[in-house]
VEXDREN-2710 file (C-alpha; in Angstrom, 1 decimal):
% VEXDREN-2710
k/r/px/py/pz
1/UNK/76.9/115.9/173.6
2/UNK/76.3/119.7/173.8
3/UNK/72.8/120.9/174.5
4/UNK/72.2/122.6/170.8
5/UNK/71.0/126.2/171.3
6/UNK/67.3/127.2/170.7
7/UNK/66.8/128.7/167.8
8/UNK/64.9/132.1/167.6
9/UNK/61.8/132.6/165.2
10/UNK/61.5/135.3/162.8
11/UNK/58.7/136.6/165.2
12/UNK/60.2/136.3/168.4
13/UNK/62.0/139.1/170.7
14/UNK/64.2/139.5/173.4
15/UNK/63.4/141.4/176.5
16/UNK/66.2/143.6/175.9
17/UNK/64.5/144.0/172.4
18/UNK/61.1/144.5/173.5
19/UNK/62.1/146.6/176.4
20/UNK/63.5/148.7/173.6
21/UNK/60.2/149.0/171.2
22/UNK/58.2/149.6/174.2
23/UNK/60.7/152.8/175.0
24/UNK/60.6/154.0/171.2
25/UNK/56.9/154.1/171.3
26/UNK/56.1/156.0/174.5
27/UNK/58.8/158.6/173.1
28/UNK/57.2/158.8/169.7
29/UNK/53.4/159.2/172.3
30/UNK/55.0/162.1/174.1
31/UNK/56.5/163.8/171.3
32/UNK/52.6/163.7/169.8
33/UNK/50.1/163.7/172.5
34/UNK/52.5/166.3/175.2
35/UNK/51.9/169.0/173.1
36/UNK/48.3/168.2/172.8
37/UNK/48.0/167.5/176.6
38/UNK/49.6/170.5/177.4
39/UNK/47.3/173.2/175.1
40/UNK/44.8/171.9/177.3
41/UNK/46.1/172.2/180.5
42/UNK/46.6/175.9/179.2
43/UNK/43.3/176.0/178.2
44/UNK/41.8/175.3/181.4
45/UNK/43.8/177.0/183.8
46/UNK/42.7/180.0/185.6
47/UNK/44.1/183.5/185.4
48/UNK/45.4/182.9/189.0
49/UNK/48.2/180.1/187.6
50/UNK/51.1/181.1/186.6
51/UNK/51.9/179.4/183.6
52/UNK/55.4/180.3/183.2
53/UNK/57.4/179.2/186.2
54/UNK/60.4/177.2/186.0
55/UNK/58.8/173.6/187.0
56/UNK/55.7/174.0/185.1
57/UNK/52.8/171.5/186.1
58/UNK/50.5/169.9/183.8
59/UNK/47.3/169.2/185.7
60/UNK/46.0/172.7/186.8
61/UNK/45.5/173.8/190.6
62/UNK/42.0/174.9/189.7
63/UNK/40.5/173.5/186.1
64/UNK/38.0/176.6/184.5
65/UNK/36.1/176.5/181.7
66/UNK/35.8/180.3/181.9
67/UNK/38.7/181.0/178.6
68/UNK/36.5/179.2/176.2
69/UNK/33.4/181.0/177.3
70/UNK/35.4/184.5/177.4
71/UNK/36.7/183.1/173.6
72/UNK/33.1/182.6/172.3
73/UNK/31.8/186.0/174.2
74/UNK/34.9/187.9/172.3
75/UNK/34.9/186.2/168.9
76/UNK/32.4/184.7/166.8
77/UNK/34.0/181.5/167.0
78/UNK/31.1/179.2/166.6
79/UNK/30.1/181.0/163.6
80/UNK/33.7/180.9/161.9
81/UNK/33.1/177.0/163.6
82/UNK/29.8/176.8/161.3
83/UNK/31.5/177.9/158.2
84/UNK/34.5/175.7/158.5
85/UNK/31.9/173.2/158.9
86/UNK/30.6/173.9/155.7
87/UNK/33.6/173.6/153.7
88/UNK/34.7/170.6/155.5
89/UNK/31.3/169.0/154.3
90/UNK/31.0/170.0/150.8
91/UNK/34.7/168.8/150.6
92/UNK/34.1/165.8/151.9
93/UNK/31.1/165.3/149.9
94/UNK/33.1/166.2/146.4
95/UNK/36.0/163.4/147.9
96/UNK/33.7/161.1/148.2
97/UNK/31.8/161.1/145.5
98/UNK/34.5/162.3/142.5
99/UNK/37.2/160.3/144.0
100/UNK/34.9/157.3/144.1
101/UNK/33.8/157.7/140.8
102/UNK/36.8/158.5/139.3
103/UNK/39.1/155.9/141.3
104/UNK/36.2/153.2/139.6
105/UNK/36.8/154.4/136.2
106/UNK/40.3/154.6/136.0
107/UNK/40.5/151.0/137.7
108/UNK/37.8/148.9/136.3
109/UNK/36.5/150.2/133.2
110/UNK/38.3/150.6/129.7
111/UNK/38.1/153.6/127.6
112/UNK/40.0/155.5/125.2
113/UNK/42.8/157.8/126.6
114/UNK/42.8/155.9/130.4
115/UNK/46.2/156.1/130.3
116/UNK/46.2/159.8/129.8
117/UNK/44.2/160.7/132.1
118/UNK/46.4/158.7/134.7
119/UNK/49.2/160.6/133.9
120/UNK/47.7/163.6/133.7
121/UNK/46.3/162.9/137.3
122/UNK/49.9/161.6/138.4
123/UNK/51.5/165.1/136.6
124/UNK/49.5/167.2/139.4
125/UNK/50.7/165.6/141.6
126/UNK/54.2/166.9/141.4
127/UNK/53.4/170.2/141.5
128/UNK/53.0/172.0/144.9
129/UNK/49.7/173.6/145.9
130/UNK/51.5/177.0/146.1
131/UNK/52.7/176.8/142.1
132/UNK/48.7/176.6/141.5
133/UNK/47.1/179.1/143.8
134/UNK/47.3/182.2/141.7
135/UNK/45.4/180.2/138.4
136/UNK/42.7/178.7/141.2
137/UNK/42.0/182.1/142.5
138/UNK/41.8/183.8/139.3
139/UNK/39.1/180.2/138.2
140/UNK/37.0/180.6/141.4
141/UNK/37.0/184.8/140.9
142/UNK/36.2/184.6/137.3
143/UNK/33.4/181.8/138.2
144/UNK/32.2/184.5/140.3
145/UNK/32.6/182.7/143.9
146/UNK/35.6/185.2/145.1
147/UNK/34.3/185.7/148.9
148/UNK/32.4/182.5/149.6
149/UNK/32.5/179.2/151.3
150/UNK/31.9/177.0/147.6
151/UNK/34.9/179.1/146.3
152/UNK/36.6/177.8/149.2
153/UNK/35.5/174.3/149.3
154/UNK/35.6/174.0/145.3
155/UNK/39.6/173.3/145.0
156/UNK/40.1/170.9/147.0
157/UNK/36.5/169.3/146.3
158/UNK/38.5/166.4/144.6
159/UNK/42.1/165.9/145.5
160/UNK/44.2/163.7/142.7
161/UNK/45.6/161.8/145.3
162/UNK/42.5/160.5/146.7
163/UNK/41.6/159.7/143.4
164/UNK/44.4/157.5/142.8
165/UNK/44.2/155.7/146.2
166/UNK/40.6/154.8/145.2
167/UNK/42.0/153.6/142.1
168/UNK/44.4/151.2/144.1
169/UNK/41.8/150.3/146.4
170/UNK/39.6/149.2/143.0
171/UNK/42.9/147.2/141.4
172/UNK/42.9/145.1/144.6
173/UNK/39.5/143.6/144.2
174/UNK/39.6/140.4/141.8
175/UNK/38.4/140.9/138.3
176/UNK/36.2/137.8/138.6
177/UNK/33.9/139.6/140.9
178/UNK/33.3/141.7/137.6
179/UNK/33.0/139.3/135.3
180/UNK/30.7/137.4/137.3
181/UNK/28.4/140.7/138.1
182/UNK/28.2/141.4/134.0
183/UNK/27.7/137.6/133.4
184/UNK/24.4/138.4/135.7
185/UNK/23.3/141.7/133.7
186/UNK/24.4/143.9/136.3
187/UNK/25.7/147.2/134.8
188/UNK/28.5/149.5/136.1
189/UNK/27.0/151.8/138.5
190/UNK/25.4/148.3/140.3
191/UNK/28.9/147.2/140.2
192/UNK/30.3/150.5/142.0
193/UNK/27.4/150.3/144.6
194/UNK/26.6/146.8/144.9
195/UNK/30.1/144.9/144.5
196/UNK/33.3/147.6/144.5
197/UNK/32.1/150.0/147.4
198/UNK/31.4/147.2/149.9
199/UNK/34.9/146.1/149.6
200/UNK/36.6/149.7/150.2
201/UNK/35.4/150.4/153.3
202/UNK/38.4/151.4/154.9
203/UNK/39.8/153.6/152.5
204/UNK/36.8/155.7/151.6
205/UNK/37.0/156.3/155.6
206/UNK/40.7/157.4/155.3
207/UNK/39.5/159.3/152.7
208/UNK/37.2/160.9/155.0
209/UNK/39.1/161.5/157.4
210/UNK/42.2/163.4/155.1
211/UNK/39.5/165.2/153.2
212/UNK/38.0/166.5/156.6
213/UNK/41.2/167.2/158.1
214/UNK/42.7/169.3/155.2
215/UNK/39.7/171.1/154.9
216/UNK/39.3/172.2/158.3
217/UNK/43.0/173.4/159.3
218/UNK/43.4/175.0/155.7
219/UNK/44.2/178.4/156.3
220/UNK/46.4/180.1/153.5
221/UNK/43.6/179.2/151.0
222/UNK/40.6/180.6/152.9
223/UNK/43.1/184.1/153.6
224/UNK/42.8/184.9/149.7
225/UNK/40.0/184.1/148.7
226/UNK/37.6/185.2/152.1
227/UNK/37.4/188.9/152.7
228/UNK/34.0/189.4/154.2
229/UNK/34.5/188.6/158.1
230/UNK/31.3/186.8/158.8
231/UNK/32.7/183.9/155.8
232/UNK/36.0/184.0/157.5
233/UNK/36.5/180.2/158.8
234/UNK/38.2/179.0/162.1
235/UNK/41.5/178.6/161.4
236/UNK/41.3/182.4/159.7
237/UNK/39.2/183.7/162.5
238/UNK/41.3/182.5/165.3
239/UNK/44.0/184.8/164.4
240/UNK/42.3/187.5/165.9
241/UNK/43.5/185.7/169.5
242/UNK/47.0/186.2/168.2
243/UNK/46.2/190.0/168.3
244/UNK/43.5/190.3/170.8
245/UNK/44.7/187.8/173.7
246/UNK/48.4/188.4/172.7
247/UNK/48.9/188.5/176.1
248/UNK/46.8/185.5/177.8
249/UNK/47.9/182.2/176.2
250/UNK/45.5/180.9/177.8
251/UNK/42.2/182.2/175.8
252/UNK/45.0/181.1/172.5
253/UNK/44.9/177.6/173.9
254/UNK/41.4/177.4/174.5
255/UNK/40.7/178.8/170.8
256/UNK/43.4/176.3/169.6
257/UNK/41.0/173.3/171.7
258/UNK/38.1/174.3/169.8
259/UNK/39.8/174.2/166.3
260/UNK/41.1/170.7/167.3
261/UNK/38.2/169.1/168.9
262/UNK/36.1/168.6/166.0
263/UNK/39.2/166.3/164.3
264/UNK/39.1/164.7/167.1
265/UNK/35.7/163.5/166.5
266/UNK/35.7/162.9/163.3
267/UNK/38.6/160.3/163.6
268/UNK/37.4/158.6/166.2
269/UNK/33.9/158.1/164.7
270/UNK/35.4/157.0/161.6
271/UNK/39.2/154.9/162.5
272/UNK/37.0/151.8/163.5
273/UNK/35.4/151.5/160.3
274/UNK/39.1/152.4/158.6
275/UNK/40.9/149.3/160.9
276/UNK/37.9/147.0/160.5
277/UNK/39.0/147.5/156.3
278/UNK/42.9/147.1/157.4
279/UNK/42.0/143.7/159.5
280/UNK/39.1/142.6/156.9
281/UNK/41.5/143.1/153.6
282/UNK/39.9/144.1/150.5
283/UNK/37.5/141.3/150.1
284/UNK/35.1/140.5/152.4
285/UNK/35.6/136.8/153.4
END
């Protein structure tokens, strides 16, 4: 009788196959670190290296921290750094917070016109930020906050989207947990703190993270409404290189470095906690 052929699993690969993955991903890690990795070998290479020659090289001959102290000596860059900060953190804040709350009510409580409300929240979403603009400046201005950092921050102090992901995140958890937490007197802002936010973990932290990270690289936003300088954030302030350092790409890199560093950060302080919710699922078992 013939030897019968092994059968392959669902989860089993080839080593042509897995030859093949392996391939795909360090072309999708080039295409997304090798810009990254090469802004910072511009960055820290000295005004001896020549930067354009036809076989450019990626570690330089003789690393210098000198562009990003020559960046901070020509522009206030730590002070547009301070003020980006501040946005970044009263947006958070306002994403953390309204989101929460929101995404809680829309998913676990009951009251009249829910469903409204969803697809009112669901309606925004459709519309692109630019269709919008001209109405939020003309809110902010007339709430007097034209030319500061809250009138900045205040837009996008709770985003619709983050509000419905909450409100996924809340339809996961079981409705006994609930149930049992009313059955024991508790009332609904012991159920958000106590029960619901303990279980969301990981996507308040993505949460977070997009809130952050839309808030610092914003730039159209903060050009209309900022027109004092000294309130000008990074990604604003930065364009002075363009016109200053038109010539030396390497003090544009180093600015570019500075504006990315802090994202950096930021995800990896909070990815753990954002995995660790992925891994855990939405109930903590």
């Amino acid at each position: 009788m013939p030897t019968p052929r092994p059968v392959r699993g669902f989860n089993t690969t080839s080593p042509a196959e897995r030859t093949l993955r392996y391939l795909l991903l360090v072309l999708v890690l080039l295409l997304t670190i090798g810009p990254f990795l090469w802004q910072l070998s511009t960055s820290l290479k000295g005004p001896g290296e020549d930067i354009y020659t036809r076989a450019p090289s990626l570690l330089p001959q003789s690393p210098t921290l000198g562009n990003y102290l020559k960046v901070a000596q020509t522009v206030p860059v730590w002070d547009y750094a301070l003020n980006s900060l501040t946005v970044a953190a009263i947006t958070v804040v306002g994403n953390t917070v309204g989101a929460t709350a929101a995404g809680f009510a829309l998913a676990r409580l009951r009251f009249r016109g829910g469903r409204l409300v969803l697809g009112l929240l669901l309606a925004t979403l459709v519309l692109p930020g630019e269709v919008t603009i001209v109405s939020q400046y003309v809110t902010v201005r007339s709430l007097g906050l034209a030319d500061t950092l809250v009138g900045v921050a205040l837009p996008g102090a709770i985003g619709m989207l983050n509000v419905l992901l909450m409100r996924t995140a809340f339809l996961a958890l079981p409705a006994d947990l609930d149930a049992a937490a009313i059955v024991d007197g508790a009332n609904v802002w012991q159920r958000l703190v106590h029960i619901a936010l303990p279980n969301v973990r990981g996507m308040l932290s993505v949460i977070v993270i997009f809130s952050f990270i839309g808030a610092w690289d914003d730039f159209l936003w903060p050009l209309i409404v900022l027109t004092d300088p000294d309130k000008y954030t990074l990604t604003v302030g930065l364009q002075y290189l363009n016109g200053t350092f038109s010539a030396n790409p390497r003090l544009i890199a180093a600015g570019t470095m500075i504006a990315f560093l802090p994202i950096v950060i930021v995800f990896g302080t909070l990815q753990r906690f954002f995995f660790k919710g992925v891994e855990e699922g939405a109930v903590k078992g």
